[in-house]
C-alpha positions as CSV (number, residue, x, y, z in Angstrom):
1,X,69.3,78.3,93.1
2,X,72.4,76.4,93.7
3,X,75.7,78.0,92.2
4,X,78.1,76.1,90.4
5,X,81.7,76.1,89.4
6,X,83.4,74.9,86.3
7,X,86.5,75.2,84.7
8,X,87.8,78.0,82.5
9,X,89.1,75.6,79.9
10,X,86.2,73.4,79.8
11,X,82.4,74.6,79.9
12,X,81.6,70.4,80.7
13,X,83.4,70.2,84.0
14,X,81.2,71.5,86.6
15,X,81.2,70.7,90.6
16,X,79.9,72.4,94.2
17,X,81.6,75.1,95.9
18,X,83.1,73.1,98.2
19,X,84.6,70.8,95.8
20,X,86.3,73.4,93.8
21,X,87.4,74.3,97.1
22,X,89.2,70.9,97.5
23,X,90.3,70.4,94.1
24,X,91.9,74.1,93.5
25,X,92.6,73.2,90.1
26,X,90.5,72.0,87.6
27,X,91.8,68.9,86.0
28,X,92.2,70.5,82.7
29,X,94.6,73.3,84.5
30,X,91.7,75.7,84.4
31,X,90.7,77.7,87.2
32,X,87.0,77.3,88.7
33,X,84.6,80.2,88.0
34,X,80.9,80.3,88.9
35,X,78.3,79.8,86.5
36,X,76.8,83.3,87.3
37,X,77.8,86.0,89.1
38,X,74.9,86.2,92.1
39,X,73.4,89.3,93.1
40,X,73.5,90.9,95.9
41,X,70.2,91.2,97.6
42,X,70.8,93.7,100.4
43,X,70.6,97.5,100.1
44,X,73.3,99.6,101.5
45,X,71.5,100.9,104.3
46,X,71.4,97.5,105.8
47,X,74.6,96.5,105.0
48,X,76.3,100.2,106.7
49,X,74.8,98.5,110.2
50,X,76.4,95.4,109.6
51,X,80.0,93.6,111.2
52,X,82.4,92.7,109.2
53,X,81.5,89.3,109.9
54,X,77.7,89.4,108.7
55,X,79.1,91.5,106.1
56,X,80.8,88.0,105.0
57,X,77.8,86.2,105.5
58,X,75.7,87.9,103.2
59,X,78.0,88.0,100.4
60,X,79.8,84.6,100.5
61,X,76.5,82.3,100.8
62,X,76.0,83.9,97.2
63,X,78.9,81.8,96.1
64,X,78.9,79.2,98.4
65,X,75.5,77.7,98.1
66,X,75.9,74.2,99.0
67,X,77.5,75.0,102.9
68,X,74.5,75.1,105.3
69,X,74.0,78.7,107.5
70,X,75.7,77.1,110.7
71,X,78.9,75.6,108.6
72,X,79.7,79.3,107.1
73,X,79.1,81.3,110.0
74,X,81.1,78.7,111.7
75,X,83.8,79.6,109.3
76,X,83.2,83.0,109.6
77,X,83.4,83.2,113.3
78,X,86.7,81.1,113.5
79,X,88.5,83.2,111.1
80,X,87.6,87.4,111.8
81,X,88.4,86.7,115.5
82,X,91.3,87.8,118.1
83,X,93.9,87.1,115.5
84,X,93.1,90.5,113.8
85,X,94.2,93.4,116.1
86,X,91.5,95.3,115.6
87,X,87.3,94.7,115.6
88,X,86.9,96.4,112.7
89,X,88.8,94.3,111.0
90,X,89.4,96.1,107.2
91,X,89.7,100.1,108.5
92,X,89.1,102.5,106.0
93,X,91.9,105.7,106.9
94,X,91.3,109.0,104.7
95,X,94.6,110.2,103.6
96,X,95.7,112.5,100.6
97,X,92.9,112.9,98.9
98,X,92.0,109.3,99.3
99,X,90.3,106.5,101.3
100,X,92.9,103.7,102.2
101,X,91.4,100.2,103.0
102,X,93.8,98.7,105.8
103,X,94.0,95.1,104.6
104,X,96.9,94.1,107.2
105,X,95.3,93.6,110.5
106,X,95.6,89.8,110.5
107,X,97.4,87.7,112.2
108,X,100.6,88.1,109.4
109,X,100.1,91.8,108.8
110,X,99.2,91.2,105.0
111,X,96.0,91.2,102.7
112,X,96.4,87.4,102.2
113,X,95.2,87.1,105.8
114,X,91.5,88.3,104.5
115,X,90.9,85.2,102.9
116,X,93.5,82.9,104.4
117,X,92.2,82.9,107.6
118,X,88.9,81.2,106.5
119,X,90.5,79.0,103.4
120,X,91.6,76.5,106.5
121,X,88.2,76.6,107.8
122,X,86.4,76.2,104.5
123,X,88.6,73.8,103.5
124,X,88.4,71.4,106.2
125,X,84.4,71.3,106.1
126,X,84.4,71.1,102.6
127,X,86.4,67.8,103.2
128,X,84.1,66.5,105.3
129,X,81.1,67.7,103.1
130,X,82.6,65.5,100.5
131,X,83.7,62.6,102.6
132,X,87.2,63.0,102.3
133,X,89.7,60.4,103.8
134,X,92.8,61.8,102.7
135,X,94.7,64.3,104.2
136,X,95.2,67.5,102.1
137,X,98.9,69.0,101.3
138,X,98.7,72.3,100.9
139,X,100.6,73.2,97.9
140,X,101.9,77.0,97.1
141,X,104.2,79.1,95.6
142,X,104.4,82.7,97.2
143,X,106.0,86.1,96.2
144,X,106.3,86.9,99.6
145,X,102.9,87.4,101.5
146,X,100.6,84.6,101.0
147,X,103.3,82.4,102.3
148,X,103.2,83.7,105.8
149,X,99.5,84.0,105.4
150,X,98.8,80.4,104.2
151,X,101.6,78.8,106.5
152,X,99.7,80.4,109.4
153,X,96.4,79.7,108.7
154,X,97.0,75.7,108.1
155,X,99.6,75.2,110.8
156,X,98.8,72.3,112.7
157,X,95.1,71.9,111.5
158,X,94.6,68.6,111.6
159,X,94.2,66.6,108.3
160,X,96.1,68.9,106.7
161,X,100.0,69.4,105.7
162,X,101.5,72.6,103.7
163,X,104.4,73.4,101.5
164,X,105.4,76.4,100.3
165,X,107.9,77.7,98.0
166,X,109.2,81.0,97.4
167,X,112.2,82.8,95.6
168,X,115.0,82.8,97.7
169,X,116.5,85.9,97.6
170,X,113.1,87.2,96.1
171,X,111.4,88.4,99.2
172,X,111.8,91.2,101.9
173,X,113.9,90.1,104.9
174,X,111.1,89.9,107.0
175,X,109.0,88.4,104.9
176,X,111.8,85.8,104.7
177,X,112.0,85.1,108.4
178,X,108.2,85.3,109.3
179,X,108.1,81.9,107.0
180,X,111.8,80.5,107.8
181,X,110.3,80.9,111.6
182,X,107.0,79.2,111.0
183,X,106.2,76.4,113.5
184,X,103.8,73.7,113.2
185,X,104.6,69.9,112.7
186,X,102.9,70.1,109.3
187,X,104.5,73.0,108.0
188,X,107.5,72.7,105.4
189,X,108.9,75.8,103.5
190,X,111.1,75.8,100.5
191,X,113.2,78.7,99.2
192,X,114.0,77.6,95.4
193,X,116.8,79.2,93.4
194,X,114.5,81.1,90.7
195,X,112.2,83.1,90.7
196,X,108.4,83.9,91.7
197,X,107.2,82.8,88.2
198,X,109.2,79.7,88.1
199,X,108.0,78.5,91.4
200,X,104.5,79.2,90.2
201,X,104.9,77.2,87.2
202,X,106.7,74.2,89.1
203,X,103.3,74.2,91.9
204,X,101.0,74.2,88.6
205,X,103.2,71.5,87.4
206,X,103.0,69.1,90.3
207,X,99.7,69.8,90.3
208,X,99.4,68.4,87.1
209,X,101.4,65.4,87.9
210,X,98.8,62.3,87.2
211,X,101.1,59.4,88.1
212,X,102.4,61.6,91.6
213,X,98.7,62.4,92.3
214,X,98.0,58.4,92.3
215,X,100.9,57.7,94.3
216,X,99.9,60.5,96.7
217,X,96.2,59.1,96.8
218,X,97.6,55.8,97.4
219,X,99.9,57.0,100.6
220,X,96.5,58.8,102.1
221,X,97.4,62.5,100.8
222,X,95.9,64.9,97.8
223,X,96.7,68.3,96.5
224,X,94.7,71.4,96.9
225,X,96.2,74.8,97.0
226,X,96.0,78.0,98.9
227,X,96.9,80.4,96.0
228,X,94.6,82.9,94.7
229,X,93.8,80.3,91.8
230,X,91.9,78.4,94.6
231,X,88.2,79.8,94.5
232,X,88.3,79.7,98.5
233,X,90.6,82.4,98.3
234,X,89.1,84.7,95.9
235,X,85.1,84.8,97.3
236,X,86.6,85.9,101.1
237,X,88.4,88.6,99.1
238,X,85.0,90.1,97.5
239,X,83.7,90.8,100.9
240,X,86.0,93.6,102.0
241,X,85.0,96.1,98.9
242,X,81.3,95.4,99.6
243,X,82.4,96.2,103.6
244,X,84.3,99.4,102.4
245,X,81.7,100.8,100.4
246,X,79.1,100.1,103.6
247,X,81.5,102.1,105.7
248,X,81.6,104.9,103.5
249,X,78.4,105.2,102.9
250,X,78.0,104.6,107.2
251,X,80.2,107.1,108.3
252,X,78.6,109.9,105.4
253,X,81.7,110.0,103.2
254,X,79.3,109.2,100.1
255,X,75.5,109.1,99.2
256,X,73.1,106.1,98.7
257,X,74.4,104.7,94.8
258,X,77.4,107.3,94.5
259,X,79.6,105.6,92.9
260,X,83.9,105.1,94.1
261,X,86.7,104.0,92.0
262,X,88.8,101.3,93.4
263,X,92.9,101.5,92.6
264,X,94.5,98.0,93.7
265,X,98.4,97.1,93.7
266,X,98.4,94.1,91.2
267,X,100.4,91.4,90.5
268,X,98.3,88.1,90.6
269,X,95.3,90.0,89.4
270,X,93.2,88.1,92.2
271,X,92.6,91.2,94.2
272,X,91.2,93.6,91.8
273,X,89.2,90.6,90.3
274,X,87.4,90.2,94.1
275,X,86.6,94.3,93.1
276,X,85.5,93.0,89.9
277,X,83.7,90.6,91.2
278,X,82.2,92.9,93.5
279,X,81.1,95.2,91.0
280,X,79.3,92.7,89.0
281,X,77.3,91.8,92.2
282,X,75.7,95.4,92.0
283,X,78.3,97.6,94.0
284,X,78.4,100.9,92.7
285,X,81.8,100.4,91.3
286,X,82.8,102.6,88.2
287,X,86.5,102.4,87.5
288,X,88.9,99.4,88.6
289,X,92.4,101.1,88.5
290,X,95.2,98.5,88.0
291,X,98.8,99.6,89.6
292,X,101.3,97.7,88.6
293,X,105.3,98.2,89.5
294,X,108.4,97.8,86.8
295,X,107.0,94.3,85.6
296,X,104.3,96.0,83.8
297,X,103.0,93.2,82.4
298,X,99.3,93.8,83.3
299,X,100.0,97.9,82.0
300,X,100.9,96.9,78.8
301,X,98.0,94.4,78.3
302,X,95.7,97.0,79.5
303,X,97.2,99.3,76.8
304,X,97.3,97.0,73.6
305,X,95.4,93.9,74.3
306,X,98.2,91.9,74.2
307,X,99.6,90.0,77.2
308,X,103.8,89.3,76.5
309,X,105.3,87.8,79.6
310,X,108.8,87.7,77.0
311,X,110.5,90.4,79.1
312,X,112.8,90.9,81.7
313,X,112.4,90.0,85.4
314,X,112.6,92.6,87.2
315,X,113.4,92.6,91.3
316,X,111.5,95.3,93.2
317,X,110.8,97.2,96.7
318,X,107.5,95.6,96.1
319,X,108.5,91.8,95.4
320,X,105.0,89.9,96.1
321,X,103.9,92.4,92.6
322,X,107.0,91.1,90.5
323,X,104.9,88.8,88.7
324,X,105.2,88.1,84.9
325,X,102.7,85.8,84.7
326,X,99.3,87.1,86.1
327,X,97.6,83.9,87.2
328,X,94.1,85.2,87.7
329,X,93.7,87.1,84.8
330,X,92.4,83.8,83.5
331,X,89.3,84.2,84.8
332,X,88.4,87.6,83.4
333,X,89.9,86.9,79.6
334,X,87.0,83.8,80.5
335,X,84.2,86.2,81.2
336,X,85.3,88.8,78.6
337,X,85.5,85.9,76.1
338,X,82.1,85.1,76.2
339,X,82.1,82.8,79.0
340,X,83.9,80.4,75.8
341,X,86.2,78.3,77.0
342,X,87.8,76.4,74.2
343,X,89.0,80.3,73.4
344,X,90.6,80.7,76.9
345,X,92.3,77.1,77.0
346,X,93.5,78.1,73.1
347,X,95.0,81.2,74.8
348,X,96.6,79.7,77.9
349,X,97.7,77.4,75.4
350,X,99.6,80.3,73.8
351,X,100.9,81.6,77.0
352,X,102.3,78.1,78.0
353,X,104.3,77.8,74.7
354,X,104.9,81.3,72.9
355,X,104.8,83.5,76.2
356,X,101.8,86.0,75.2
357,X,98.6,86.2,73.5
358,X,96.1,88.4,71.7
359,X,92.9,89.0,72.7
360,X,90.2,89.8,69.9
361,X,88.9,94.0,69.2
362,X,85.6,92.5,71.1
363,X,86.8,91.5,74.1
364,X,89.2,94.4,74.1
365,X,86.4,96.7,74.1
366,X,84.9,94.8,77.2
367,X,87.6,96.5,79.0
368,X,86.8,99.5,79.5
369,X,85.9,99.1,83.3
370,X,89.6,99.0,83.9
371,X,92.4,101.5,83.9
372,X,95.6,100.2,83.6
373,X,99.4,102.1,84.8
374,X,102.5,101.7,86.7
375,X,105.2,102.7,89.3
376,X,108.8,103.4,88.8
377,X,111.1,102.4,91.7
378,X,111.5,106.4,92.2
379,X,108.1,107.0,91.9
380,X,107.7,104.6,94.7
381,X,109.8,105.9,97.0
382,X,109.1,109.6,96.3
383,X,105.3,108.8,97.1
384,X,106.0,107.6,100.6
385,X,107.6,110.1,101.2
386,X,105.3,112.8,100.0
387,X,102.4,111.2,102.2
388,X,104.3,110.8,105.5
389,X,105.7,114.8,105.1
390,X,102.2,115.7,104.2
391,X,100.2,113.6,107.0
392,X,102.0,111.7,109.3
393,X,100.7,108.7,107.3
394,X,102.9,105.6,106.5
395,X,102.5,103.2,103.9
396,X,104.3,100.1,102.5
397,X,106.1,99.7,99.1
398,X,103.2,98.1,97.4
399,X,100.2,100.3,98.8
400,X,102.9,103.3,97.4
401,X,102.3,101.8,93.6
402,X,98.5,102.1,94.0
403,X,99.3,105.8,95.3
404,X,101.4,106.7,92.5
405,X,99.0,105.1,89.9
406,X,95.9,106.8,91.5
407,X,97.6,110.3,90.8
408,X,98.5,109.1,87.1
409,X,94.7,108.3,87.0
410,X,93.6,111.7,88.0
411,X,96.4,113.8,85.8
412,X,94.8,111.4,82.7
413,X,91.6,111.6,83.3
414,X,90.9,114.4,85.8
415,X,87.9,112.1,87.2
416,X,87.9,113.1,90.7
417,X,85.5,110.4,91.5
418,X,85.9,109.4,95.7
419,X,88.2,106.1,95.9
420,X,89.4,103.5,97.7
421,X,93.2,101.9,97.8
422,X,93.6,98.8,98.8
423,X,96.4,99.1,101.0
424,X,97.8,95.6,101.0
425,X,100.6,95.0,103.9
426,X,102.1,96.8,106.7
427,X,105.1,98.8,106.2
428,X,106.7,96.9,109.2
429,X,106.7,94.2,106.6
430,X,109.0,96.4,104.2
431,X,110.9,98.4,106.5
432,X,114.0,99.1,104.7
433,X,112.6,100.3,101.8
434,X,109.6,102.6,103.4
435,X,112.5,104.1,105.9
436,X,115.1,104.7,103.1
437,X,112.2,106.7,101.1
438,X,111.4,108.2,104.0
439,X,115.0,109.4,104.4
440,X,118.8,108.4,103.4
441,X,120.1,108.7,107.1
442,X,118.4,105.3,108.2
443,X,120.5,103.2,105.1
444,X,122.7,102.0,107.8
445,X,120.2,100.5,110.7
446,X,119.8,96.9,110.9
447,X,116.3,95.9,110.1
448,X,115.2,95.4,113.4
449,X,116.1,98.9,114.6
450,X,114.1,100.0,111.4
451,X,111.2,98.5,112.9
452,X,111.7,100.2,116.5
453,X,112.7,103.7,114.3
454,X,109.5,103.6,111.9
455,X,107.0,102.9,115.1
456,X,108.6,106.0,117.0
457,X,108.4,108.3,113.8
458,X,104.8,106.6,112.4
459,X,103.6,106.8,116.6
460,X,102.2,102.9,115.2
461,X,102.4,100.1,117.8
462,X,104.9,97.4,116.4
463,X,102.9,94.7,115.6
464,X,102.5,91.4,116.9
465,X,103.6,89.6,113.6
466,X,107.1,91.9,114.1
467,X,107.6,91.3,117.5
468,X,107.4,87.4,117.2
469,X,110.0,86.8,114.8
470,X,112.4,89.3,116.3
471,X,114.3,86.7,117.8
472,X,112.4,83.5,116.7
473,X,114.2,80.3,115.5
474,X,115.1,79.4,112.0
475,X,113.1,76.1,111.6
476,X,112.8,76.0,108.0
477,X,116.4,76.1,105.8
478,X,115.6,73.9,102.6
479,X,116.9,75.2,99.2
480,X,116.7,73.6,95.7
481,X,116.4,73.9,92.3
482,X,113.6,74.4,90.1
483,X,113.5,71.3,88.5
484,X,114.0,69.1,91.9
485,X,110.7,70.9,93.3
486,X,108.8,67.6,92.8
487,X,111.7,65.3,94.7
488,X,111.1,67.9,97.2
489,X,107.6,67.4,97.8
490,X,107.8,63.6,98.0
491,X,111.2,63.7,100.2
492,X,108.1,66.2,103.1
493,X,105.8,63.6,102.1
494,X,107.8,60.5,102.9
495,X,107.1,59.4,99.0
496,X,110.0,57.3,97.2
């Protein structure tokens, strides 16, 4: 039975897989959500023998029903090769009491590589699927990771182009120069002088431009996006919690059915919606634990049922989390709502012009498979540094707010229920900040020499995304305001 995709605002709009793929967006500003949520017809046993690659197989031609077997393994194959360091791909590390899914072997050392190493790939043969002449502009606002991640997965494909803006000033240094560096004729970044939310709003914005799309269709070019709103981002994403449980259950850290709890750094909400996702396929999920840092926003919905992005901004050790407004979430206050979409487009609605919105006691109570709590800065910092004393074992800022939720969890609760933390970027990426946890005396190194100090003291090989930019060029030095992000685009794009 085919699956297909339709708009979170609009239950009428419906199209293929691969066209929500190309479009990103629904035209009404919704995101694209499949009519069902497939089930997955393979038993554990089978799936414990499996490669990561069939792995992705099995569970993405759920969702993508109208690519043929040879298109998505020819995906498959062309993204979960050589450019992940290890064959494995998604390790699973026990540590503290806990099972840590290694997200960052890819080619930029980040969770966004998971899925943005196929998007380019899917992408490309859903445009000829659809008999596409136009070539596709890539079109995304990043806190930090999927930047890199998207930059390097669509540099110099062919039919393609890709911009990306970010907060300047917003981002880890190296975050900042692994995009600043990125080569590739059709590559363009753009640091904007706001912040993470603001450059979101300004993508969804241009996205919604009618009268710059029909210019853009009339010079040969059309949007799509690699954000987690893009469906093409978000199936690739469900594959790795159906992979972890299979290795748990392979390597006899759990029993056939036992169910794990899944605690996932959050500040888009795509990630723990893949775990949802994955959960409502028939993994033996039970409790989705949502870390959040200072911008609590997703804590405090969790709590009260009301999402309030009227708050401060705050800047943290773990900038691609400092998110006010949690794009995804979308598609669960969809699925909680009863599938009713005039309700989600009235709340959206609500966000757009008031800042928050309430959601009703009933879909409140449809909850309850999440747990919701946060990380102080100090919290942070003090959990790094209690897991490298303890083991040897380093982790970055953001995998640190999934520790330090996990224990909240277990003090609340005292479930002691085996689980998996999606550990979500190297902490070569965040040097500075894992180091100074770590300890004081390495405030004064230059972040390079951070990088040589923290593979000495972790005994970790400095990775290949490191080594690169070490003394890699500055290609990429446009700035500009918020409200020139459209000029922008068109000055790339060679639009008057």
């Amino acid at each position: 039975m085919d699956l297909l995709y339709r708009s979170t605002r609009n239950a009428n709009e419906t199209v293929t897989a691969s066209q929500a793929i190309l479009k990103g967006l629904a035209d009404d500003g919704g995101l694209f959500v499949p009519s069902f949520i497939p089930k997955l017809n393979v038993s554990v046993e089978e799936l414990s023998k499996m490669s990561y690659k069939e792995v992705a197989y099995v569970v993405m031609k759920e969702f993508l029903t109208d690519f043929t077997e040879d298109e998505l393994k020819s995906c498959i194959n062309s993204a979960y090769d050589s450019k992940f360091d290890t064959e494995e791909i998604a390790p699973l590390v026990k540590a503290e009491g806990a099972y840590y899914l290694e997200l960052f072997h890819g080619a930029t050392i980040a969770f966004k590589d998971m899925a943005l190493s196929i998007l380019p790939y899917l992408m490309t043969t859903s445009a000829k699927k659809n008999d596409v002449k136009n070539e596709i502009v890539i079109l995304t606002a990043t806190s930090g990771d999927t930047g890199k991640a998207a930059l390097a997965g669509f540099a110099d494909v062919k039919g393609t182009k890709i911009v990306v803006f970010y907060p300047k000033g917003g981002v880890s240094p190296i975050q900042e120069k692994q995009m600043i560096t990125q080569k590739g004729d059709n590559t363009f970044v753009v640091g904007i002088k706001g912040n993470f939310d603001q450059a979101q709003s300004g993508v969804k914005a241009i996205f919604g431009n009618k009268e710059l799309a029909k210019e853009m269709n009339e010079a040969g070019y059309q949007f799509s996006s690699a954000n987690s709103i893009n469906i093409g981002r978000l199936v690739p994403q469900i594959v790795y919690y159906v992979y972890a449980y299979a290795k748990l259950f392979a390597n006899g850290e759990i029993n056939k059915d036992e169910k794990i709890n899944v605690v996932v750094p959050t500040g888009n909400f795509g990630n723990i919606l893949a775990a949802y996702y994955a959960k409502n396929m028939g993994m033996p999920i039970d409790k989705l634990i949502c870390a959040s840092n200072d911008n609590k926003v997703l804590y405090d919905f969790f709590a009260t049922g009301t999402y309030d992005k009227n708050r401060e901004f705050m800047l943290t050790m773990s900038p691609s989390m400092d998110i006010l407004i949690s794009s995804n979430l979308e598609r669960l206050i969809y699925k909680i709502s009863g599938e009713d979409a005039d309700k989600s487009a009235e709340l959206m609605k609500k966000l757009n012009t008031e800042g928050k919105y309430d959601i009703t006691d009933d879909m409140k109570a449809q909850l309850s498979d999440f747990y919701g709590n946060f990380g102080t800065e100090a919290e942070t910092s003090e959990i790094i540094k209690k897991i490298y004393k303890d083991t040897g074992y380093i982790i970055d800022t953001h995998t640190a707010v999934a520790a330090v939720v996990y224990e909240k969890y277990k003090k609340d609760t005292n479930d002691n229920t085996k689980s998996v933390i999606a550990s979500t970027a190297s902490p070569f990426k965040f040097t500075r900040n894992v180091m100074k946890s770590i300890d004081d005396k390495y405030e004064n190194l230059e972040d390079f020499e951070l990088v040589d100090e923290l593979s000495k003291i972790g005994n970790v090989k400095i990775p290949n995304a490191i080594e690169e930019i070490r003394n890699a060029q500055i290609r990429h030095d446009t700035v500009c305001e918020v409200d020139d992000m459209t000029k922008t685009v068109k000055e790339f794009l060679g639009l008057k």
